[in-house]
PDB file of N, H, CA, C and O in Angstrom:
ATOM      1  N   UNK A   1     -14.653  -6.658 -41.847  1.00  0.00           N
ATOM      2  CA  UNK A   1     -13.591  -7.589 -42.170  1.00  0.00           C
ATOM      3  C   UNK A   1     -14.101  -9.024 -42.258  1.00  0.00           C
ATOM      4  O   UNK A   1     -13.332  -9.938 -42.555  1.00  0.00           O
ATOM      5  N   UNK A   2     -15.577  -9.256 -41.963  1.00  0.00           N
ATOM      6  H   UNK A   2     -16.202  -8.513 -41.721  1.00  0.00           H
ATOM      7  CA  UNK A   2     -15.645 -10.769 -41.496  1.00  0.00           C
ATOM      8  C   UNK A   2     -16.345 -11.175 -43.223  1.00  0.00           C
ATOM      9  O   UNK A   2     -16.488 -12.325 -43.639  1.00  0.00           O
ATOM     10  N   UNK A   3     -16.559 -10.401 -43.695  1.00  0.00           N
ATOM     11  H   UNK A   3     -16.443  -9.467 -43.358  1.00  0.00           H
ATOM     12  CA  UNK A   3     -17.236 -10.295 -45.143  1.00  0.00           C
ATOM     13  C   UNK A   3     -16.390 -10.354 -46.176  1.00  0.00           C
ATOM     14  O   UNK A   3     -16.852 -10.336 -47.317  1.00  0.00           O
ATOM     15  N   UNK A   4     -14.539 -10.462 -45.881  1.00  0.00           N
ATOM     16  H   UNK A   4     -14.164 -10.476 -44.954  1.00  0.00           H
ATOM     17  CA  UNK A   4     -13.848 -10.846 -46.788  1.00  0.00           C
ATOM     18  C   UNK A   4     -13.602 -12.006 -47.152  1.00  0.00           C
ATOM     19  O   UNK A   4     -13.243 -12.841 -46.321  1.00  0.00           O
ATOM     20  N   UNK A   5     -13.778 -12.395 -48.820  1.00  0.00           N
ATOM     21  H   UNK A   5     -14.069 -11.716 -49.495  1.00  0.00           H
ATOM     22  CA  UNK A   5     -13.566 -13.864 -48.939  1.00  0.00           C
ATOM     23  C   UNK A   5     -11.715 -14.147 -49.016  1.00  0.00           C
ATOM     24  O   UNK A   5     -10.932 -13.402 -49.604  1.00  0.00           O
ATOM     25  N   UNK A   6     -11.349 -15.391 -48.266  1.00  0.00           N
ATOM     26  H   UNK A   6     -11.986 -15.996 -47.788  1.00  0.00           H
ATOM     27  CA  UNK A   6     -10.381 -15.759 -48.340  1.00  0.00           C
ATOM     28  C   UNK A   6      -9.884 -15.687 -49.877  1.00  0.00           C
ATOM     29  O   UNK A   6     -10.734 -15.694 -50.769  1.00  0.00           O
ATOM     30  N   UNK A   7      -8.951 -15.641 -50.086  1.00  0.00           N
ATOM     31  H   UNK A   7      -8.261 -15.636 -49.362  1.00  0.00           H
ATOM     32  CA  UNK A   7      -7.931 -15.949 -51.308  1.00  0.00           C
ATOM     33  C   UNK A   7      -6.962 -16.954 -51.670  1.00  0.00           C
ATOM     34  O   UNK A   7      -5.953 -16.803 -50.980  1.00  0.00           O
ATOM     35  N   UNK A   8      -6.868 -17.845 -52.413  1.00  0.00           N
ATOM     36  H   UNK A   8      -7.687 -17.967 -52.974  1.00  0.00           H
ATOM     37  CA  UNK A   8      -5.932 -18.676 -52.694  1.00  0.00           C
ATOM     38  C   UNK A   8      -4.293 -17.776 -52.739  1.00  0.00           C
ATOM     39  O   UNK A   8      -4.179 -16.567 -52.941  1.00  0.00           O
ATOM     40  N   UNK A   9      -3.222 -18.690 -52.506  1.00  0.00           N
ATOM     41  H   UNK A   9      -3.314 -19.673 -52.342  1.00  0.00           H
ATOM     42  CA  UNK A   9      -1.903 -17.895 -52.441  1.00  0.00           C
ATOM     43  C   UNK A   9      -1.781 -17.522 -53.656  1.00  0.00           C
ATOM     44  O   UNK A   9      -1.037 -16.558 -53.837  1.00  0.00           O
ATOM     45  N   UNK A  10      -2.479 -18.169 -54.914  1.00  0.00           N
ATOM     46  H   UNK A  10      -3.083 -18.953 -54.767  1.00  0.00           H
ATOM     47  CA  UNK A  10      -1.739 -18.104 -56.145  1.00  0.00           C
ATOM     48  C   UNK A  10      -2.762 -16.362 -56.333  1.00  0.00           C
ATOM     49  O   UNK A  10      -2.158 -15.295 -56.439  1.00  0.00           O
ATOM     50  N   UNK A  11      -3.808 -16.423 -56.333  1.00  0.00           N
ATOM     51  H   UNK A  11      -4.299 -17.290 -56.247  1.00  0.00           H
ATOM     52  CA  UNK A  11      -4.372 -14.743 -56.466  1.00  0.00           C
ATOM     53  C   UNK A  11      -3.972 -13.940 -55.446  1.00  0.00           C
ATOM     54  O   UNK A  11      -4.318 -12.767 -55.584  1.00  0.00           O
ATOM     55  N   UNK A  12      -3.126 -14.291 -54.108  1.00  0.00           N
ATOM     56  H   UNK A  12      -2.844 -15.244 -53.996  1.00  0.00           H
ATOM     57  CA  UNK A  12      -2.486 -13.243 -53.413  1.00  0.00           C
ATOM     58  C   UNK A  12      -1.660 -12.714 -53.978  1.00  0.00           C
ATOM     59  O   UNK A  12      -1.592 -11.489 -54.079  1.00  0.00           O
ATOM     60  N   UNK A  13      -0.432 -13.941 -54.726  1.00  0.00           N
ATOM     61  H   UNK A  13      -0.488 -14.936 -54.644  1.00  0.00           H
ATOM     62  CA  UNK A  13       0.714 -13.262 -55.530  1.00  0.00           C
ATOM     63  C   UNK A  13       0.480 -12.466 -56.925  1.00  0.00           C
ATOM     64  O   UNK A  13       1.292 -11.735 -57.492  1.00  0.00           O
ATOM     65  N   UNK A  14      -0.852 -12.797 -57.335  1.00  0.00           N
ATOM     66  H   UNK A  14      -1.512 -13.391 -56.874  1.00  0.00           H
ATOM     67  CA  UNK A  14      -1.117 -11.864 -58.392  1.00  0.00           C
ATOM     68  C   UNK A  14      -0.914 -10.515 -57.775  1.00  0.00           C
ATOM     69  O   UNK A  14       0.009  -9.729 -57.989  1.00  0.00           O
ATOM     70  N   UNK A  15      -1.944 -10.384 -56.968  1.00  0.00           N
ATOM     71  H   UNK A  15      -2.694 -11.023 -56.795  1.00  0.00           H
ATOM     72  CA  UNK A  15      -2.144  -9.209 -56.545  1.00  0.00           C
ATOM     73  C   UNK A  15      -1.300  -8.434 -55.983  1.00  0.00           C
ATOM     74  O   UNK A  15      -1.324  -7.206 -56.063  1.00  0.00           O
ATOM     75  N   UNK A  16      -0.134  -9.392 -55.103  1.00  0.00           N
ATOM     76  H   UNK A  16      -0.114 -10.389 -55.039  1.00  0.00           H
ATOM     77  CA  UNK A  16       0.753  -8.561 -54.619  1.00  0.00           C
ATOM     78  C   UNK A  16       1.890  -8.193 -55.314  1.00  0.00           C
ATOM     79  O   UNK A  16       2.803  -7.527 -54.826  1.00  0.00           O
ATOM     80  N   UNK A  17       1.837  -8.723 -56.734  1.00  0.00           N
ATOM     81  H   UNK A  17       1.094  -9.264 -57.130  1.00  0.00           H
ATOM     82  CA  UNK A  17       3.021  -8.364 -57.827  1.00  0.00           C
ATOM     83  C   UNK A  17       3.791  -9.547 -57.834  1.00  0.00           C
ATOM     84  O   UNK A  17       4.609  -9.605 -58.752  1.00  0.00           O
ATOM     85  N   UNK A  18       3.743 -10.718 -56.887  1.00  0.00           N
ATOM     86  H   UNK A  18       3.078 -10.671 -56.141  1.00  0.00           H
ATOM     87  CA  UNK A  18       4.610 -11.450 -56.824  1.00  0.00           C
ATOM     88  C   UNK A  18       4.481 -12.404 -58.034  1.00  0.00           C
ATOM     89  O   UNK A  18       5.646 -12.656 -58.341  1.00  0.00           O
ATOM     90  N   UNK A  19       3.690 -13.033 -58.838  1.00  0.00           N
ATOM     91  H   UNK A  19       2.744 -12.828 -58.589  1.00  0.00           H
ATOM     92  CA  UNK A  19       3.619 -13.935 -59.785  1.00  0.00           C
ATOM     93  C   UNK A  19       4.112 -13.197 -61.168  1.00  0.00           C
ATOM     94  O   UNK A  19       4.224 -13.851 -62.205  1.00  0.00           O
ATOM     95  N   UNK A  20       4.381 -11.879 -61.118  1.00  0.00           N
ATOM     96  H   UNK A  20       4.289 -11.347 -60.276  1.00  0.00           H
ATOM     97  CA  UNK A  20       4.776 -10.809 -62.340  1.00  0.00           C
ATOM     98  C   UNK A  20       5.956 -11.522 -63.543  1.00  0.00           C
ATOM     99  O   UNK A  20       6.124 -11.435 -64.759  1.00  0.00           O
ATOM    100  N   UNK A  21       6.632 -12.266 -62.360  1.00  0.00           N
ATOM    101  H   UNK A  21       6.495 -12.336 -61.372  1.00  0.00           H
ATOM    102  CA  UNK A  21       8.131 -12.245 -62.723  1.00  0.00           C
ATOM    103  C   UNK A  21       8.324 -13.526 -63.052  1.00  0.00           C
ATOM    104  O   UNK A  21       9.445 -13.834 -63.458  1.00  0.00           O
ATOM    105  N   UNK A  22       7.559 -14.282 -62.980  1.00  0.00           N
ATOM    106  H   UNK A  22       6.648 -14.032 -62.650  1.00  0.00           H
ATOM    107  CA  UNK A  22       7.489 -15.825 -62.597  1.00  0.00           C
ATOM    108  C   UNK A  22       7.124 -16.332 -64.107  1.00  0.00           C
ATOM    109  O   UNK A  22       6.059 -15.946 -64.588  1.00  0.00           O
ATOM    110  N   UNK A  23       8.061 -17.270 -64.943  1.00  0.00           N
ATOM    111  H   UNK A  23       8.927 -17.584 -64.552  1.00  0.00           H
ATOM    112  CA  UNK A  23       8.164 -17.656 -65.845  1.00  0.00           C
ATOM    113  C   UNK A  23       8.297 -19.439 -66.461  1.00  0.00           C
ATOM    114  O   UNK A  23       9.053 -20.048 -65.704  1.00  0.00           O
ATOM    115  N   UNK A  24       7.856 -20.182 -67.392  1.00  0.00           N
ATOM    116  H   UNK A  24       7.242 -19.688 -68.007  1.00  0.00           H
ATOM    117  CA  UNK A  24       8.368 -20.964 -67.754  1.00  0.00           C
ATOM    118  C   UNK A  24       9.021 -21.243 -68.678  1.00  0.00           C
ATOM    119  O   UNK A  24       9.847 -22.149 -68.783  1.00  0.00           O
ATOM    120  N   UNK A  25       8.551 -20.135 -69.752  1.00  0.00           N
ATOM    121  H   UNK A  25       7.880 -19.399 -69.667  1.00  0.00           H
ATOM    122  CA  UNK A  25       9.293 -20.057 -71.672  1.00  0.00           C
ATOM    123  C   UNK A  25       9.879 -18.548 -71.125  1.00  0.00           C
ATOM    124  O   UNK A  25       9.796 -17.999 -70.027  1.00  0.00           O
ATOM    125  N   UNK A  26      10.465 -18.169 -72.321  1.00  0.00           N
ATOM    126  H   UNK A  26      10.533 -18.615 -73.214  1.00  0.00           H
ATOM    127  CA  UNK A  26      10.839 -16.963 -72.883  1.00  0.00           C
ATOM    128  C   UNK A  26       9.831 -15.918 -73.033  1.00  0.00           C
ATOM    129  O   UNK A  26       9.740 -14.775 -72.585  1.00  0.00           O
ATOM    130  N   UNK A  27       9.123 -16.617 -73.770  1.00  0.00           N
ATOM    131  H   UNK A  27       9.197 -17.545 -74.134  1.00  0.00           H
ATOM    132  CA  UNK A  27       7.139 -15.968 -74.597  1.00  0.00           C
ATOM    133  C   UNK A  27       6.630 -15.254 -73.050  1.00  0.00           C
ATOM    134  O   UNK A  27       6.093 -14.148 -73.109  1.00  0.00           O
ATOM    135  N   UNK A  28       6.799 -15.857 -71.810  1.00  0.00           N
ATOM    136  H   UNK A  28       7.235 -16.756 -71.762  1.00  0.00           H
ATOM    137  CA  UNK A  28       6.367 -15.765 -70.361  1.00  0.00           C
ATOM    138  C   UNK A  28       6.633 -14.235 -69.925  1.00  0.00           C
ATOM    139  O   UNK A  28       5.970 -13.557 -69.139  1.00  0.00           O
ATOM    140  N   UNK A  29       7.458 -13.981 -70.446  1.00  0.00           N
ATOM    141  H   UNK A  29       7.996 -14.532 -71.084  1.00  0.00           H
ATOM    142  CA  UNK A  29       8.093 -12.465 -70.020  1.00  0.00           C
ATOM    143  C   UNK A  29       7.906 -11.283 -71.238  1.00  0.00           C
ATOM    144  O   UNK A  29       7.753 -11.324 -72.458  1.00  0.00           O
ATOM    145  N   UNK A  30       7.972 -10.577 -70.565  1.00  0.00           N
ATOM    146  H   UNK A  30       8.096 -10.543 -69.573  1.00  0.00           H
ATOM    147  CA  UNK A  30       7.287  -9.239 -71.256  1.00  0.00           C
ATOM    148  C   UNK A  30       8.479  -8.663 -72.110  1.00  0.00           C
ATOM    149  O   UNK A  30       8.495  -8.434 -73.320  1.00  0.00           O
ATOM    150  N   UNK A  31       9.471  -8.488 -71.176  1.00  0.00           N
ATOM    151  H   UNK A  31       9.458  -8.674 -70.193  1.00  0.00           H
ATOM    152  CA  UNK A  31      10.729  -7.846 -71.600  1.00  0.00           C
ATOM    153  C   UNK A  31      12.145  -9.019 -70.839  1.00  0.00           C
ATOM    154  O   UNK A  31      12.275  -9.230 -69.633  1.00  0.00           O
ATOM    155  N   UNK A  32      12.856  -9.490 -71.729  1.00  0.00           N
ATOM    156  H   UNK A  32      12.751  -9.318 -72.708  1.00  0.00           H
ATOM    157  CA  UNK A  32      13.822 -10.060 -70.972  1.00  0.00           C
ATOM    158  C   UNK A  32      14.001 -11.426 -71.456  1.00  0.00           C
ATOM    159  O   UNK A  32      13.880 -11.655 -72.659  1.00  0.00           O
ATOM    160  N   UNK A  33      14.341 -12.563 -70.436  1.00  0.00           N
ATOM    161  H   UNK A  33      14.439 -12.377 -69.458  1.00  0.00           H
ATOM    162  CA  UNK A  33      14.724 -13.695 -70.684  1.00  0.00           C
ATOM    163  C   UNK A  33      13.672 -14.456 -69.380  1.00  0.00           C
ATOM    164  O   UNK A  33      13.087 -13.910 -68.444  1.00  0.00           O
ATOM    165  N   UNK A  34      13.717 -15.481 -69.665  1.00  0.00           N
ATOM    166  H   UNK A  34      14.192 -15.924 -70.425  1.00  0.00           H
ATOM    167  CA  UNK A  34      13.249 -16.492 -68.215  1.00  0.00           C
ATOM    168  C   UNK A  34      14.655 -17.229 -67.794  1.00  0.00           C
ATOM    169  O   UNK A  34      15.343 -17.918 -68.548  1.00  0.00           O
ATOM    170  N   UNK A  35      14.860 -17.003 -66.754  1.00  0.00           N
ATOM    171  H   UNK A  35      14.302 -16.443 -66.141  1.00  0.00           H
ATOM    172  CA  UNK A  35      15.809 -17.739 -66.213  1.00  0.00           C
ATOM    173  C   UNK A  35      15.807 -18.263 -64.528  1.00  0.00           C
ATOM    174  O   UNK A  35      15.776 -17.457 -63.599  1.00  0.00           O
ATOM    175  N   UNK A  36      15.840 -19.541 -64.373  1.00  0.00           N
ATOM    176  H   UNK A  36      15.864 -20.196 -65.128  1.00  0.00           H
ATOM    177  CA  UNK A  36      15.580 -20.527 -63.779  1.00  0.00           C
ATOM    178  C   UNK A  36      14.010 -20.063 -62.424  1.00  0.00           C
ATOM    179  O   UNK A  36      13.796 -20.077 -61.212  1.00  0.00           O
ATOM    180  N   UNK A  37      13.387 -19.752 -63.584  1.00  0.00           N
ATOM    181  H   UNK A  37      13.561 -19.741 -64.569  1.00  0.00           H
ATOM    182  CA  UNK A  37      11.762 -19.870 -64.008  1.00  0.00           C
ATOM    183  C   UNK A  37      11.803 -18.220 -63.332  1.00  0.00           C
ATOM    184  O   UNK A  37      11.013 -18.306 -62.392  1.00  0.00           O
ATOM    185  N   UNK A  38      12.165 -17.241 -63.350  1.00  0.00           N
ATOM    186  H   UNK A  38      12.807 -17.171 -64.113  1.00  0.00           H
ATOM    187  CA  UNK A  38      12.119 -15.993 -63.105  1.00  0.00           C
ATOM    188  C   UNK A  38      12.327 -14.977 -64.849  1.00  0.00           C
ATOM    189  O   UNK A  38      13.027 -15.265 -65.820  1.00  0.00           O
ATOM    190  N   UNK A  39      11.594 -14.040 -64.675  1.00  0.00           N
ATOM    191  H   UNK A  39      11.025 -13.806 -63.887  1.00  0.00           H
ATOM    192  CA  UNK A  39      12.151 -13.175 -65.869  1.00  0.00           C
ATOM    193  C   UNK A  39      13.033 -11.988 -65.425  1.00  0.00           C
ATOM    194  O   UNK A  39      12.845 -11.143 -64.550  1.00  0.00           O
ATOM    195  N   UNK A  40      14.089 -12.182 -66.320  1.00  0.00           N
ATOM    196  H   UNK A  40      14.242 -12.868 -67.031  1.00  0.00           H
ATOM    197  CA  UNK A  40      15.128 -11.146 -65.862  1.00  0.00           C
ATOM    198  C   UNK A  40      15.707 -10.456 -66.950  1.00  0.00           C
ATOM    199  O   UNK A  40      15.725 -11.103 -67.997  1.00  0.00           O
ATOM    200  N   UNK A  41      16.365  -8.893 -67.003  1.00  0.00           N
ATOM    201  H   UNK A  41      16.350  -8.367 -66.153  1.00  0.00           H
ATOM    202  CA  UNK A  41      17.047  -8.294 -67.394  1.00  0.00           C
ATOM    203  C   UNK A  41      17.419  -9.150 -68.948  1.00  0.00           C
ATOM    204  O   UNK A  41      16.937  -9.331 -70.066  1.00  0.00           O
ATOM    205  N   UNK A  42      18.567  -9.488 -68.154  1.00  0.00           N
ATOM    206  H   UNK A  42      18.958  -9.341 -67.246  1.00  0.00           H
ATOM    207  CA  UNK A  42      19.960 -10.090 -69.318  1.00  0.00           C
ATOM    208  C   UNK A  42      19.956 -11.535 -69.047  1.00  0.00           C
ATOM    209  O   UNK A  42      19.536 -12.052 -68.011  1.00  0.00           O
ATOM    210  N   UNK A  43      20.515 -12.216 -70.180  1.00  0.00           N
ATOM    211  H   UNK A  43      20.856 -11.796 -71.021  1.00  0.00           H
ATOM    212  CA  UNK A  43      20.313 -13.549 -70.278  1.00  0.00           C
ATOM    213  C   UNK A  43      21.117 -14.059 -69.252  1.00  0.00           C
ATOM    214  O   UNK A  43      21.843 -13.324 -68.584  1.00  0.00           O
ATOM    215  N   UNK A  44      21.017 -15.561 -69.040  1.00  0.00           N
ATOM    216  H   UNK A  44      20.426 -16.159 -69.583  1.00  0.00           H
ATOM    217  CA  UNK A  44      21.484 -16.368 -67.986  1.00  0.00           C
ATOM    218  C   UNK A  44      22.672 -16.889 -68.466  1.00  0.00           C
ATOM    219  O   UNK A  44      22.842 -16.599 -69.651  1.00  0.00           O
ATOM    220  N   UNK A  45      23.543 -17.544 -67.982  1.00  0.00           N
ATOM    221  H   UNK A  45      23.404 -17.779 -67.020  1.00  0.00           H
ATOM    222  CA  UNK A  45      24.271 -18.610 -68.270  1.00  0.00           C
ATOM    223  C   UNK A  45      23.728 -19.801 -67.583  1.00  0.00           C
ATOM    224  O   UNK A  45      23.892 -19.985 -66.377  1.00  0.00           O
ATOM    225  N   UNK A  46      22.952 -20.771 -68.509  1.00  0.00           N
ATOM    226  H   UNK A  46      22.818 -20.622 -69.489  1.00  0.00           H
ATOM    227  CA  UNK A  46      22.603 -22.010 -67.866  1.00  0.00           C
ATOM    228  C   UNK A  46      23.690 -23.220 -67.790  1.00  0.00           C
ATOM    229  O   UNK A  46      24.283 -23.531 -68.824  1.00  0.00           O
ATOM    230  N   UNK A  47      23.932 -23.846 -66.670  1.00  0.00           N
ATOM    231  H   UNK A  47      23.451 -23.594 -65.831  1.00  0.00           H
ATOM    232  CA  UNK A  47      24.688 -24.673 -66.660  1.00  0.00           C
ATOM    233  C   UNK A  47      24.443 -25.935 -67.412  1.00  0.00           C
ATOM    234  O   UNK A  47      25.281 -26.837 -67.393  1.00  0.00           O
TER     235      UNK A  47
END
C-alpha cells in the first residue's frame, strides 16, 4: 500500500464514475440534456 501514488480528486471522480455526469454544454453529455451543469434524462426548466 505504501507504493500507491496519491490521486488528485478530479482522477478519483473519474474513476469512481463521479465526473460521468458532470456537464457544461449540451455536446457534454452523451445522451440527454445538461442541466444546472449535470446531464440528465429530460430537459430542464431553467428559470
Amino acid at each position: 500500500m505504501k507504493n500507491l501514488k496519491k490521486l488528485t480528486r478530479e482522477a478519483q471522480k473519474t474513476i469512481n464514475g463521479g465526473a460521468r455526469n458532470k456537464c457544461i454544454d449540451h455536446s457534454d453529455c452523451v445522451v440527454g440534456w445538461c442541466c444546472n451543469r449535470m446531464c440528465v434524462a429530460q430537459a430542464c426548466l431553467e428559470a
